[in-house]
N, CA, C and O atoms as a DFTB+ gen file, in Angstrom:
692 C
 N C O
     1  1       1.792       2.696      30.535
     2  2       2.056       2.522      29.129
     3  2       2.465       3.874      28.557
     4  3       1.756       4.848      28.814
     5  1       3.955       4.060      27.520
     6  2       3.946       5.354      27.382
     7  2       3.228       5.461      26.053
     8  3       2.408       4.650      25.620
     9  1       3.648       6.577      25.459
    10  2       3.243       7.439      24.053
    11  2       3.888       6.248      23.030
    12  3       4.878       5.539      23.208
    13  1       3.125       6.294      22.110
    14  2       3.439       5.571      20.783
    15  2       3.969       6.704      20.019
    16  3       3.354       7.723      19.707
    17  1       5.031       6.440      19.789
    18  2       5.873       7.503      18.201
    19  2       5.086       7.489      17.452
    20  3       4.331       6.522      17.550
    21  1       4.824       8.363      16.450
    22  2       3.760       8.467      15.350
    23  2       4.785       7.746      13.980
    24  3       5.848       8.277      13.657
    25  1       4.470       7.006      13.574
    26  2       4.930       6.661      12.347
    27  2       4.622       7.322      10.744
    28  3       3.528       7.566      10.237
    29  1       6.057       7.516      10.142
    30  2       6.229       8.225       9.253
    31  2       5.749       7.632       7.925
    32  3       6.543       6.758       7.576
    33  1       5.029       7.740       7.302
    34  2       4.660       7.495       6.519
    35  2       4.584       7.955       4.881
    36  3       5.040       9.060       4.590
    37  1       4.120       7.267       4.032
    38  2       4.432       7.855       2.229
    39  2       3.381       7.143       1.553
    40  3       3.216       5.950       1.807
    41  1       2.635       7.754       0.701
    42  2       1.942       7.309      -0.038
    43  2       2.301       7.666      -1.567
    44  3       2.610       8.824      -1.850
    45  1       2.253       6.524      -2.680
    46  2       3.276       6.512      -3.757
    47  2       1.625       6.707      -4.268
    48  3       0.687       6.255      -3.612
    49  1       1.473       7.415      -5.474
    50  2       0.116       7.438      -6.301
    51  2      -0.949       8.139      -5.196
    52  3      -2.064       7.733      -4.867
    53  1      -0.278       9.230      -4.778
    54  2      -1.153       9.779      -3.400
    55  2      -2.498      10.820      -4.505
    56  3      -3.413      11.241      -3.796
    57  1      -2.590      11.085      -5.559
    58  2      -3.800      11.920      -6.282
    59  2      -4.749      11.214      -7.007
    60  3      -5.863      11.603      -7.357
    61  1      -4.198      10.111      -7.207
    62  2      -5.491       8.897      -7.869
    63  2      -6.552       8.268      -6.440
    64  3      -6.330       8.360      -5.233
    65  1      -7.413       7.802      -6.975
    66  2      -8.905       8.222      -6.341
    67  2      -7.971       7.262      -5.103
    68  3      -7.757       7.962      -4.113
    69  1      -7.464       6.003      -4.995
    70  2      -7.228       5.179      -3.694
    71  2      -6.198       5.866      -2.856
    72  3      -6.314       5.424      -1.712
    73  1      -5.067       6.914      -2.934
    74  2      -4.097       7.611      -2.486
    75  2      -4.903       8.622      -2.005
    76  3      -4.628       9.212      -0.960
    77  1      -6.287       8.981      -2.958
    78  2      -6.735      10.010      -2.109
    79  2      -7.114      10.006      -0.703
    80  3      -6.824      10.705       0.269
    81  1      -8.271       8.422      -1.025
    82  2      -8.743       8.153       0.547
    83  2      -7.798       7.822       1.414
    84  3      -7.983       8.412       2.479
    85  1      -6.489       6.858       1.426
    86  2      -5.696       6.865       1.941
    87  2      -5.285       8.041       2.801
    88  3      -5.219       7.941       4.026
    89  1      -4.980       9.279       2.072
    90  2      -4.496      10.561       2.679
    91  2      -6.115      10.604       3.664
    92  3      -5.996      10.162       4.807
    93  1      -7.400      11.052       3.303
    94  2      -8.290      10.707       4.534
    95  2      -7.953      10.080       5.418
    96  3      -7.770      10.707       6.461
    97  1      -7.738       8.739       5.434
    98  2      -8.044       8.146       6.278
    99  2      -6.967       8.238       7.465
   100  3      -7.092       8.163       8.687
   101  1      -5.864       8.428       6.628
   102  2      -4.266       8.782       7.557
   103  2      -4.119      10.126       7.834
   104  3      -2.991      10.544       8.095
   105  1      -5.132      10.929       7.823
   106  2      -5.150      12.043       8.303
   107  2      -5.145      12.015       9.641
   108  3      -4.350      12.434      10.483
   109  1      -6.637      11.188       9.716
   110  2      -7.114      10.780      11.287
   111  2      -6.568       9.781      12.096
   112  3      -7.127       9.289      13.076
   113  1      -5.174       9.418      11.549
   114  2      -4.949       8.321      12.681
   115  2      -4.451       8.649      13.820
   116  3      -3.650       9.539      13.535
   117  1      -4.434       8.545      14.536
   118  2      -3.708       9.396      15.751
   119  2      -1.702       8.431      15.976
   120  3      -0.817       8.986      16.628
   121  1      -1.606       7.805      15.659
   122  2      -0.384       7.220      15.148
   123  2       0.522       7.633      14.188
   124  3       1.698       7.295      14.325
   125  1       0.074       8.519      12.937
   126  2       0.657       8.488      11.585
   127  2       1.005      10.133      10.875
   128  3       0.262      11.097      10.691
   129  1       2.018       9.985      10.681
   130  2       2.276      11.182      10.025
   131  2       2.374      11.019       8.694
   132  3       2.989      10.244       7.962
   133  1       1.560      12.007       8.524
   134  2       2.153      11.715       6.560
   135  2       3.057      12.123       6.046
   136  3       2.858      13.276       5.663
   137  1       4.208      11.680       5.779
   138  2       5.612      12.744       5.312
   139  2       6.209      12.634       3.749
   140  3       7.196      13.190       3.269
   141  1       5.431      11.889       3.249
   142  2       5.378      11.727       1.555
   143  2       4.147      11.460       0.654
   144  3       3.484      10.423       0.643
   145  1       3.959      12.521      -0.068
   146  2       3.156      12.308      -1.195
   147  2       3.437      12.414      -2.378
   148  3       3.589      13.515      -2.908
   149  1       3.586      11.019      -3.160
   150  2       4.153      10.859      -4.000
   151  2       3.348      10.932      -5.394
   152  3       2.144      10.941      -5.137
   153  1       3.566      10.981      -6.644
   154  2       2.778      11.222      -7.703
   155  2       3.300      11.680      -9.245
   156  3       4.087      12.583      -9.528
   157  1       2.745      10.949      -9.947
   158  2       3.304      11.766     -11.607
   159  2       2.965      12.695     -12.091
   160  3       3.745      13.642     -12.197
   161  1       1.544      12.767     -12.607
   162  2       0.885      14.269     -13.487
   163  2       0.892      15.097     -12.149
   164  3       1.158      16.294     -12.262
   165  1       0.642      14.619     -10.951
   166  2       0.046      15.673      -9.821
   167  2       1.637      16.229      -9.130
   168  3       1.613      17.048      -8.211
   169  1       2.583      15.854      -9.511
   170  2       3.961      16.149      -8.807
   171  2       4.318      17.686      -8.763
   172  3       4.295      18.244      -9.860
   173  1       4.658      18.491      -7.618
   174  2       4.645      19.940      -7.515
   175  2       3.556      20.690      -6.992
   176  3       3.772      21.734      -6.376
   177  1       2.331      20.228      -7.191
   178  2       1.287      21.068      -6.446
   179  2       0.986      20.766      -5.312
   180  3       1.392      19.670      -4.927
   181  1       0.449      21.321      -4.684
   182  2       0.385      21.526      -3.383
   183  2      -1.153      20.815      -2.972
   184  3      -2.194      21.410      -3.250
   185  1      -1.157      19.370      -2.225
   186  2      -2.185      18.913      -1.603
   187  2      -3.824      19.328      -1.887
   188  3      -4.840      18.731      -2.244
   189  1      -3.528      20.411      -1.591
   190  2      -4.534      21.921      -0.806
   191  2      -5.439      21.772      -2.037
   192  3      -6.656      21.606      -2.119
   193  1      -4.216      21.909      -3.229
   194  2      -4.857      22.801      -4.313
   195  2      -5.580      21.610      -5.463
   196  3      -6.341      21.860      -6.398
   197  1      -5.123      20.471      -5.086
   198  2      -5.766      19.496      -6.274
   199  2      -6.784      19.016      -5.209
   200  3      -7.455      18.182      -5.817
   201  1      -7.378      19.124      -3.607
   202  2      -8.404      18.135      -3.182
   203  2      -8.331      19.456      -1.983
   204  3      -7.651      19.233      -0.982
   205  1      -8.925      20.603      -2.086
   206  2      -9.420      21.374      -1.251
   207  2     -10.594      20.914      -0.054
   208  3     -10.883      21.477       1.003
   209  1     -10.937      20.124      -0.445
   210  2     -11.660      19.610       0.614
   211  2     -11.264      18.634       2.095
   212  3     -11.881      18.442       3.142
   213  1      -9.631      18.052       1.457
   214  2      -8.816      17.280       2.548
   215  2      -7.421      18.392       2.707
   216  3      -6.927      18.528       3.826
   217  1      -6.806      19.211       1.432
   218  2      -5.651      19.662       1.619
   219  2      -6.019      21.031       2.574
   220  3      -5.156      21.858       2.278
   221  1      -6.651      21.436       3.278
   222  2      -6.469      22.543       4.177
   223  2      -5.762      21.953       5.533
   224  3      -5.234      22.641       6.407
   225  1      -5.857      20.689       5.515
   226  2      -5.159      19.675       6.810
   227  2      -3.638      19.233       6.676
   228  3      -3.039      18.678       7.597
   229  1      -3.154      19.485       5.625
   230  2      -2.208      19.655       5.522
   231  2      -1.010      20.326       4.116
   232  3      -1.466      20.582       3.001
   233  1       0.082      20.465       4.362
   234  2       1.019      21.566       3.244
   235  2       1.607      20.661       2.935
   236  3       2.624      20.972       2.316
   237  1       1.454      19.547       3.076
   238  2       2.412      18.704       1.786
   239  2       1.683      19.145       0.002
   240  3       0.666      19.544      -0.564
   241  1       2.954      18.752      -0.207
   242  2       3.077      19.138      -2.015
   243  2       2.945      17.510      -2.680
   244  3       3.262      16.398      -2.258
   245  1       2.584      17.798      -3.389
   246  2       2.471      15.654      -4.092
   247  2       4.143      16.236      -5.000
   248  3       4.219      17.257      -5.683
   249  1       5.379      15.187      -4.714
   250  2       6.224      15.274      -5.321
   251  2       6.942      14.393      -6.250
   252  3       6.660      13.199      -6.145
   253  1       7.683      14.675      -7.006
   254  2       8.296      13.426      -8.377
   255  2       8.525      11.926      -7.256
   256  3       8.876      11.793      -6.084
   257  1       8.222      11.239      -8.058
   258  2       8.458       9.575      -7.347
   259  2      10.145       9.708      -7.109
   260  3      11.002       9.622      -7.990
   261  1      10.326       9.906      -5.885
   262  2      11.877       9.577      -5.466
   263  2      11.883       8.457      -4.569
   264  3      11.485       8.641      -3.419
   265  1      12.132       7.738      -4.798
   266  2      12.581       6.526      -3.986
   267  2      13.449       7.058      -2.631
   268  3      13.102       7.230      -1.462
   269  1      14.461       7.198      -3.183
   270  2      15.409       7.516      -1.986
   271  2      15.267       8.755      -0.817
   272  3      15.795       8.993       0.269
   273  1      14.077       9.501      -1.824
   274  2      13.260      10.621      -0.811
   275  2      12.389       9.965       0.260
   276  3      12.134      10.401       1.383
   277  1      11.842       8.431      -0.517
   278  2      10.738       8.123       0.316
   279  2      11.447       7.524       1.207
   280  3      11.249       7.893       2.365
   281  1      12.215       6.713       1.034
   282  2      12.990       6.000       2.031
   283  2      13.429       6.420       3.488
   284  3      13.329       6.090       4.669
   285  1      14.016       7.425       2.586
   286  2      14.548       8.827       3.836
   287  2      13.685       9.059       4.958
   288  3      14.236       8.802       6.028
   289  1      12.473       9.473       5.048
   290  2      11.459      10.103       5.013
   291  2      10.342       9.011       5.540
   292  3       9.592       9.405       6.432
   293  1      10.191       7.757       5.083
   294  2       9.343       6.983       6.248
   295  2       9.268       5.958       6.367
   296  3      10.229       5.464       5.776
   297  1       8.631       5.157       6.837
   298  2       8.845       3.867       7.534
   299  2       8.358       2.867       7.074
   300  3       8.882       1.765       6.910
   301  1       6.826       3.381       6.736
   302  2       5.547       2.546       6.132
   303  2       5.755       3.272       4.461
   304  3       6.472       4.257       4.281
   305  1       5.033       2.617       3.406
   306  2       4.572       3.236       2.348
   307  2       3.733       2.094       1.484
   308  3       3.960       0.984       1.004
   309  1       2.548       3.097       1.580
   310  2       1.345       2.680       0.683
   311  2       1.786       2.719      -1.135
   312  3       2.269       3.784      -1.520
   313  1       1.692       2.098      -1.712
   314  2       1.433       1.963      -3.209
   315  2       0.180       2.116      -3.159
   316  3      -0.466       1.470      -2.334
   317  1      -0.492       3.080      -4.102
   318  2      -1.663       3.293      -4.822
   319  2      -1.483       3.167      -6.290
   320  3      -2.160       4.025      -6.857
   321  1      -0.948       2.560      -6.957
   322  2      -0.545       2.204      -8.565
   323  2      -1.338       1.672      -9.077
   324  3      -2.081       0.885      -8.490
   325  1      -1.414       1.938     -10.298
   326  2      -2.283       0.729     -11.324
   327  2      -1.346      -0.585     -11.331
   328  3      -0.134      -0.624     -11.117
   329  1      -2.101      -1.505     -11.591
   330  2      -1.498      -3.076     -11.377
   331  2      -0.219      -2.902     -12.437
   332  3       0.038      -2.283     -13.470
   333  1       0.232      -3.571     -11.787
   334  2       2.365      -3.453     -12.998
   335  2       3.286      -2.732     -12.477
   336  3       4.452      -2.955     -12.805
   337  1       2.987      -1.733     -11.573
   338  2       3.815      -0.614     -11.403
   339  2       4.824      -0.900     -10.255
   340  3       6.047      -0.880     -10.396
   341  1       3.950      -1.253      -8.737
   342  2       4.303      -1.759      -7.460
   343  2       5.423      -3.069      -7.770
   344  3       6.525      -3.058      -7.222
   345  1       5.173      -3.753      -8.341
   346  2       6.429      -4.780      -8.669
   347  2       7.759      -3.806      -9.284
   348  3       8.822      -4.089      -8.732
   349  1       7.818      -3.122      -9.941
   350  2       9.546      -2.704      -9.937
   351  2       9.761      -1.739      -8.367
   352  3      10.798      -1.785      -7.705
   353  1       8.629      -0.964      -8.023
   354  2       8.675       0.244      -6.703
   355  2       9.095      -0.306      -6.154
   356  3      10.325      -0.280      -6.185
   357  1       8.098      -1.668      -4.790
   358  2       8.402      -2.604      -3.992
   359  2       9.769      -2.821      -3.572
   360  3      10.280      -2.432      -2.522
   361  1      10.407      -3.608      -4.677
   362  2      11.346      -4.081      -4.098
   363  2      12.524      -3.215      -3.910
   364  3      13.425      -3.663      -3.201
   365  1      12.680      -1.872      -4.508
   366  2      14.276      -1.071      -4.039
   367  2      13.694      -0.509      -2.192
   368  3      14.417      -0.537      -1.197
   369  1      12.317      -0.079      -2.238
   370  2      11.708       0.098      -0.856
   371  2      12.281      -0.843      -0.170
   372  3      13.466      -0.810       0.160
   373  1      11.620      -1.603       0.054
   374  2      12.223      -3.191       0.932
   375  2      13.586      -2.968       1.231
   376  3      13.972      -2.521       2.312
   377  1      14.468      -3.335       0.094
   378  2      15.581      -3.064       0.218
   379  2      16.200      -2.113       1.338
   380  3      17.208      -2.438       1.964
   381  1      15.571      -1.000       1.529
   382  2      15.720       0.573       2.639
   383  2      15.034       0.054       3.640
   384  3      14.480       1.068       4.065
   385  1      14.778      -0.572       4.127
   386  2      13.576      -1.255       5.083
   387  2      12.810      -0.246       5.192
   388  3      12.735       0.408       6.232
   389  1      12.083       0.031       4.035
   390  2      10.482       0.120       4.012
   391  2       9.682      -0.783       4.449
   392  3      10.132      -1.920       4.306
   393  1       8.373      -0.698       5.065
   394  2       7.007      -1.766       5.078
   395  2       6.532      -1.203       3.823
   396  3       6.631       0.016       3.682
   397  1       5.974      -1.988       2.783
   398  2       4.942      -2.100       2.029
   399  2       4.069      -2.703       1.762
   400  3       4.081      -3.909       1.516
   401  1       2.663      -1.606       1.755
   402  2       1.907      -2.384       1.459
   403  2       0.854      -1.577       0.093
   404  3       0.310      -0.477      -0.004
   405  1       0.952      -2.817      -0.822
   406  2       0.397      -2.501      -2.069
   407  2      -0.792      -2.811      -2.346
   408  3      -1.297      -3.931      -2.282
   409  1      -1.388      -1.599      -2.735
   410  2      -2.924      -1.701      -3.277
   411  2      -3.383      -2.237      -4.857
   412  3      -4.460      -2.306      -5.449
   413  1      -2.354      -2.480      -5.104
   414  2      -2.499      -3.200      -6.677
   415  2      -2.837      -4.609      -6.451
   416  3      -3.049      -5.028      -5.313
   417  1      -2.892      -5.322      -7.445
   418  2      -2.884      -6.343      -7.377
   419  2      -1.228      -7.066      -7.803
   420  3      -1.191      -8.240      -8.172
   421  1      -0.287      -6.463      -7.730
   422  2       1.224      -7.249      -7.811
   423  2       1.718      -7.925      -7.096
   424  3       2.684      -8.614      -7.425
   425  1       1.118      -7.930      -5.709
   426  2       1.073      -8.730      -4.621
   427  2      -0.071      -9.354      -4.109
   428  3      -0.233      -9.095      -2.917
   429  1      -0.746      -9.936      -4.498
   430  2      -1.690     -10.847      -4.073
   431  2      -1.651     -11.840      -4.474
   432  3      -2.686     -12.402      -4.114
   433  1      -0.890     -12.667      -5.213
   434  2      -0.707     -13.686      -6.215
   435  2       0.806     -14.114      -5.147
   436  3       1.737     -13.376      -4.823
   437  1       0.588     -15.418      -4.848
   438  2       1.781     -16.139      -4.311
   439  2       2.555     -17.012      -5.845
   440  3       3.739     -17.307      -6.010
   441  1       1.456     -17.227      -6.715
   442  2       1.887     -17.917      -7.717
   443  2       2.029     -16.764      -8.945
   444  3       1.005     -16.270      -9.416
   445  1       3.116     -16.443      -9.341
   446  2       3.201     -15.597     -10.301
   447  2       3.273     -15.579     -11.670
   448  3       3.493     -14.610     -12.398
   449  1       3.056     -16.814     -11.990
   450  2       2.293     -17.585     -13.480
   451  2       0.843     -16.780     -13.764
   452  3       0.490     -16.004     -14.652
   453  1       0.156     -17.354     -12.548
   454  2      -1.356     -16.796     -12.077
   455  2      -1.591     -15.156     -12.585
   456  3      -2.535     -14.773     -13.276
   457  1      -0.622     -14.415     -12.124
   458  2      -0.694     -12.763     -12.173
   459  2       0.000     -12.357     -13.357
   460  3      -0.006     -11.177     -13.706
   461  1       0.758     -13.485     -14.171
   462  2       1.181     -13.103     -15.763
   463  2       0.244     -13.497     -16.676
   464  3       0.120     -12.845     -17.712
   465  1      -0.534     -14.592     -16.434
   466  2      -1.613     -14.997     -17.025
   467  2      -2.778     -13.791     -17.190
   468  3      -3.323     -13.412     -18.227
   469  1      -2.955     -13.355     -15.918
   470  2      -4.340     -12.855     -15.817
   471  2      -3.738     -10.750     -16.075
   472  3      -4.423      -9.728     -16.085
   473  1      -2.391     -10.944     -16.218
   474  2      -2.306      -9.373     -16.527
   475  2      -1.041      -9.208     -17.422
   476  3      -0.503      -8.117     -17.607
   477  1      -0.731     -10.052     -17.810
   478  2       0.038     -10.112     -19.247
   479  2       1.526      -9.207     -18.991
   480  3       1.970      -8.542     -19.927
   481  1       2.014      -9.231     -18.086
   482  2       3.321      -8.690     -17.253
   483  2       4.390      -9.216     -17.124
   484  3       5.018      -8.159     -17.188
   485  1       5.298     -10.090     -16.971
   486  2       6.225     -10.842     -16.388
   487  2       6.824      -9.915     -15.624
   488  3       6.988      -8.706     -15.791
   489  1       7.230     -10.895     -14.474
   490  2       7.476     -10.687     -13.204
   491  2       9.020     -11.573     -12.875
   492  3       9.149     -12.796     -12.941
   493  1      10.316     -10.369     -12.442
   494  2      11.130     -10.656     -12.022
   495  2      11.867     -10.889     -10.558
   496  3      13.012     -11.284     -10.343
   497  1      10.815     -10.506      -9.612
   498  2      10.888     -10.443      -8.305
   499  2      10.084     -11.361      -7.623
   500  3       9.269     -10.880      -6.837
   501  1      10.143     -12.880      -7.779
   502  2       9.764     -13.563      -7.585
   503  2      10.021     -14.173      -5.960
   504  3       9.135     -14.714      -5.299
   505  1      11.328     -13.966      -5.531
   506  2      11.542     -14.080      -4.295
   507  2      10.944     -13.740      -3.693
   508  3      10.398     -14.473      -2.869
   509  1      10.715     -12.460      -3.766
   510  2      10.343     -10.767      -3.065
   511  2       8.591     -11.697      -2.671
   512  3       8.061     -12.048      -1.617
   513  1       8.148     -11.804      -4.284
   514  2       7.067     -11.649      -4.152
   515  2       6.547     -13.002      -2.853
   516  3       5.577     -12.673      -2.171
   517  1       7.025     -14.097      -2.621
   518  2       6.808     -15.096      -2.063
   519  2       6.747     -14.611      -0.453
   520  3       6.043     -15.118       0.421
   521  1       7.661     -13.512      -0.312
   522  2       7.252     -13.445       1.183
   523  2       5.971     -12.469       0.905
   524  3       5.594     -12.200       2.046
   525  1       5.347     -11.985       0.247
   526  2       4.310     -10.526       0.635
   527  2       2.982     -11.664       1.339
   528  3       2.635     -12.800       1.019
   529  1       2.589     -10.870       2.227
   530  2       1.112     -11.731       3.007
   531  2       0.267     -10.918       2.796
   532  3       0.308      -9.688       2.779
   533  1      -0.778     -11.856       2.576
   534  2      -2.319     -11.306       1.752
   535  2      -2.587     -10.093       3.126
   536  3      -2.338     -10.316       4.311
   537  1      -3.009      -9.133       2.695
   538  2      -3.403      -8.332       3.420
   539  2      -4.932      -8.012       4.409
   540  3      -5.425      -6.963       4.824
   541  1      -5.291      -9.256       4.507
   542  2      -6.894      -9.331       4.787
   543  2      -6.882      -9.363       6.584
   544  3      -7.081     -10.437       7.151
   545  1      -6.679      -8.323       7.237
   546  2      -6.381      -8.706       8.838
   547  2      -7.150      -9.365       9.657
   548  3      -6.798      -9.787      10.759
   549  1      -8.285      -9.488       9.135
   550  2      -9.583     -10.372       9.631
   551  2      -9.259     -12.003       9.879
   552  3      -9.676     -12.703      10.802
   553  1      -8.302     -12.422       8.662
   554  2      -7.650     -13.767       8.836
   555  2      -6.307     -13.802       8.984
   556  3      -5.877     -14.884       9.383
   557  1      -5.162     -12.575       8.698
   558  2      -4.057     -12.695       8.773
   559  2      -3.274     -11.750       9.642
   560  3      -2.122     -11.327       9.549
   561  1      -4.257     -11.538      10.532
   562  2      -3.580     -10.441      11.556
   563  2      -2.008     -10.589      11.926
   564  3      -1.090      -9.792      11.728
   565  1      -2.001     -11.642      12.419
   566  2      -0.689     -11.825      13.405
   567  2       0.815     -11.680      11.777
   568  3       1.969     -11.269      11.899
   569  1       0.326     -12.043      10.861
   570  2       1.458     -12.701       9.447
   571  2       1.155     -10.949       9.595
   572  3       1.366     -10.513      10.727
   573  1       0.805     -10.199       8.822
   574  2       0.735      -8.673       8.893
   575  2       1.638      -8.139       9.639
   576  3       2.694      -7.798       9.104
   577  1       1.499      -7.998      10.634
   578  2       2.204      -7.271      12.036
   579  2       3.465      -7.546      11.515
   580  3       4.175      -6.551      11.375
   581  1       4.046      -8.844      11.120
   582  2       5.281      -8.988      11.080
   583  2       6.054      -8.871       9.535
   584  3       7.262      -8.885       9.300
   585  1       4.935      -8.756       8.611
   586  2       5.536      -8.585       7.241
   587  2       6.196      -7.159       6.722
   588  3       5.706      -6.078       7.049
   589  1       7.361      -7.280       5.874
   590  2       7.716      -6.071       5.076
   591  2       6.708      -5.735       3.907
   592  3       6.480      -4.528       3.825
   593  1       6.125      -6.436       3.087
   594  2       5.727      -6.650       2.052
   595  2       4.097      -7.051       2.537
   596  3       3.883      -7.943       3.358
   597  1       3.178      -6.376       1.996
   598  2       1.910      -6.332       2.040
   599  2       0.980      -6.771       0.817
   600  3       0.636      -5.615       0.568
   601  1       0.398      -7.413      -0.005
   602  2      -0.674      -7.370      -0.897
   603  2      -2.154      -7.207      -0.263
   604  3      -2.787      -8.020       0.410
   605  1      -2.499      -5.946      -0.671
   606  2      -3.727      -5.622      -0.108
   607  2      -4.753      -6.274      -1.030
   608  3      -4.590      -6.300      -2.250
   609  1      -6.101      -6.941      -0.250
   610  2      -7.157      -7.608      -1.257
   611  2      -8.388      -6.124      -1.542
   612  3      -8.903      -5.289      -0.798
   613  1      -8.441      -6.408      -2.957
   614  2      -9.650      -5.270      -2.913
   615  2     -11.072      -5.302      -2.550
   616  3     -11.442      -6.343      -2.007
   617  1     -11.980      -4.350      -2.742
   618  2     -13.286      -4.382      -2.177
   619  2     -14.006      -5.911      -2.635
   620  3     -14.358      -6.649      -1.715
   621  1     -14.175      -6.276      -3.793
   622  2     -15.219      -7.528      -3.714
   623  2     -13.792      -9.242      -3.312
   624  3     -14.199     -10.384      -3.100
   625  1     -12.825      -8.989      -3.322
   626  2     -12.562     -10.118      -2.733
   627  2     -12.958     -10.035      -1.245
   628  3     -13.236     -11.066      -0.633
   629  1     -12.991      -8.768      -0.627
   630  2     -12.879      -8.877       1.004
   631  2     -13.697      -9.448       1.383
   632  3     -13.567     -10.443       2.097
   633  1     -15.018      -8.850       0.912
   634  2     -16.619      -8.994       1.247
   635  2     -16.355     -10.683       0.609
   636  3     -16.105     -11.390       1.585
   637  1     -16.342     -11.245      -0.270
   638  2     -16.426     -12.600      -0.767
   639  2     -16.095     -13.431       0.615
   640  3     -16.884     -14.030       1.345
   641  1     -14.218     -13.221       0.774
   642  2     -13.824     -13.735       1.368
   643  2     -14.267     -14.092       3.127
   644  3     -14.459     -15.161       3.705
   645  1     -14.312     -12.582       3.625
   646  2     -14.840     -12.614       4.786
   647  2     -16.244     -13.204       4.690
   648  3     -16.742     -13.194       5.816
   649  1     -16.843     -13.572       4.032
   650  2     -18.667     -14.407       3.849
   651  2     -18.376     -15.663       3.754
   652  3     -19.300     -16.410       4.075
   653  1     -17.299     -16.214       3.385
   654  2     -16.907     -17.813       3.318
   655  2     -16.275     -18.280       3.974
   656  3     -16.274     -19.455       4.342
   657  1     -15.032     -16.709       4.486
   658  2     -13.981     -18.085       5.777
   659  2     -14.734     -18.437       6.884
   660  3     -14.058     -18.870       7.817
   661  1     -15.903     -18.383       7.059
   662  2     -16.402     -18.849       8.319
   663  2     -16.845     -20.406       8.032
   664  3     -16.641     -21.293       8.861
   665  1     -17.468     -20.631       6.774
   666  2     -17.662     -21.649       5.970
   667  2     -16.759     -22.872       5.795
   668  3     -16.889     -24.094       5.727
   669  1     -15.709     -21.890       5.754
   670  2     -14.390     -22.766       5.360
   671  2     -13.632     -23.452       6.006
   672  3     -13.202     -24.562       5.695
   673  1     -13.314     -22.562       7.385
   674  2     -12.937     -23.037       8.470
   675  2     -13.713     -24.273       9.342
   676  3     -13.251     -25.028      10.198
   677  1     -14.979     -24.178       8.815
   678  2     -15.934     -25.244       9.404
   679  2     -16.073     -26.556       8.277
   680  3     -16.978     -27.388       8.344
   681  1     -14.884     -26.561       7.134
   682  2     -14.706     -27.577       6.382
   683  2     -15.674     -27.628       5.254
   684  3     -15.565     -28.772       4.814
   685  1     -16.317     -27.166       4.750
   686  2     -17.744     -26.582       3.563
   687  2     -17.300     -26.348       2.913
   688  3     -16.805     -25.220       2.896
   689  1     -17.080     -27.487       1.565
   690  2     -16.537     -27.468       0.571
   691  2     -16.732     -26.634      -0.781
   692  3     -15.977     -26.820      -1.735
């Protein structure tokens, strides 16, 4: 079996608290390079200097949201956004064949009535949004592997969810 290429990677909202751990956690992958850190108030400084405790591991700078930088530049890209934002990002990504996968909630909603209702947004990427697969790999491993488009579930749906699909699957209404 040979070497796996390390995949290039970008994290969009890389200085807000979920971009932070992200950068943790993709520090250590032995697969992943980080080659974009993306960001608004934090754009220009240097990693190091806003999270001294992770930036001595690496000299990336958090830089202005460029799309066409990120594109350039990697393969995968995380959204760390507040909910609203990832729906206009998403789809010019895609477009570049980006993978995304979003930590908002703009993609978790197959029904997008549901996610205008409950966050007062309208939503023009309705196509887009129909292919994204729930991001829960515990039940959707194999749909993952093969998706462009990601909606990641957050901490209390996971735990919910993973406590019932066993339930569910055994027909327990």
């Amino acid at each position: 079996m040979g070497v796996q290429a390390e995949v290039p990677v970008g994290i969009i909202g890389a200085s807000g608290y979920g971009g932070v751990q992200l950068v943790r956690l993709l520090m250590e992958h032995p697969a992943v390079t980080l080659a974009y850190l993306g960001g608004d108030s934090s754009a220009g400084h240097p990693f190091a200097d806003l999270y001294p405790h992770l930036g001595h591991r690496t000299a990336l700078k958090v830089e202005k949201i460029d799309l066409e930088a990120v594109a350039a530049r990697t393969q995968v890209v995380f959204l760390a956004l507040p909910n609203g934002l990832a729906a206009d990002i998403a789809p010019p990504l895609i477009d570049r064949g980006c993978k995304v996968l979003d930590l908002s909630a703009d993609y978790r909603f197959s029904d997008l009535e549901l996610y205008e209702d409950w966050y007062g947004k309208s939503r023009s990427d309705r196509a887009l949004a129909s292919t994204a697969v729930y991001g829960l790999p515990e039940l959707y491993h194999e749909a993952i592997s093969h998706a462009q488009l990601v909606g990641c579930p957050g901490c209390f749906p996971t735990a919910s969810l993973l406590a019932l699909a066993p339930l569910l699957k055994q027909g327990v209404n």
